[in-house]
C-alpha positions in Angstrom: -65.4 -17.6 54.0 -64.4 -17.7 50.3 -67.3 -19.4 48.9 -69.9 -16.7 47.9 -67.3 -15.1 45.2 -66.1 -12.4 47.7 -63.2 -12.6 50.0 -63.4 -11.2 53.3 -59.8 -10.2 54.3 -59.5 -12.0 58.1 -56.6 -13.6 60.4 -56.9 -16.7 62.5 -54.2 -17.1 65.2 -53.5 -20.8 66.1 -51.4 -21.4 69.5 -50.7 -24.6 71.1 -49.5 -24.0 75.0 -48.4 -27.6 76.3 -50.0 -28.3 79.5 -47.8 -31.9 80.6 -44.9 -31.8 78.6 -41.4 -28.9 78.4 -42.5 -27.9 74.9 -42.4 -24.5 74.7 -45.0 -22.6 73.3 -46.2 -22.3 69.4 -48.1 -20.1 67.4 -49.1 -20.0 64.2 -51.1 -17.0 62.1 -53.4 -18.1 59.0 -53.8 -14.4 56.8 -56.0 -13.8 54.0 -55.8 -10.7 52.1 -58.0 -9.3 48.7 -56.6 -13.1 46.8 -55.9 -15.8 47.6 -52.8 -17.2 48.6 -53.8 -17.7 51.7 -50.2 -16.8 54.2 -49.3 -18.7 56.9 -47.0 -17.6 59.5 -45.3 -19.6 61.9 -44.6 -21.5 64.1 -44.0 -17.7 66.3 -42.5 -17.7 69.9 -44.8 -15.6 70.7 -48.0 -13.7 69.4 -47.9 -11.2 67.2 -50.3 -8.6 69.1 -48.6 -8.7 72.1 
């Protein structure tokens, strides 16, 4: 994504939704703007575009 020189401003949401235990759900957003840093946000109780 950052390889050829040019950054590409994207998100990637990350959630983990136990299936056998009485976790509670996590999620996590990865954000990448013009530079790097890259942000990460999280862990959320729920997603952001709901």
């Amino acid at each position: 994504i950052m390889s050829s020189g040019e950054i590409t401003p994207f998100s990637l949401v990350f959630h983990y939704e136990p299936e056998f235990t009485n976790d509670l759900p996590a999620y996590y957003v990865l954000n990448c703007q013009d530079l790097p840093p890259l942000e990460l946000l999280g862990p959320l109780e729920r997603p952001e575009w709901d």
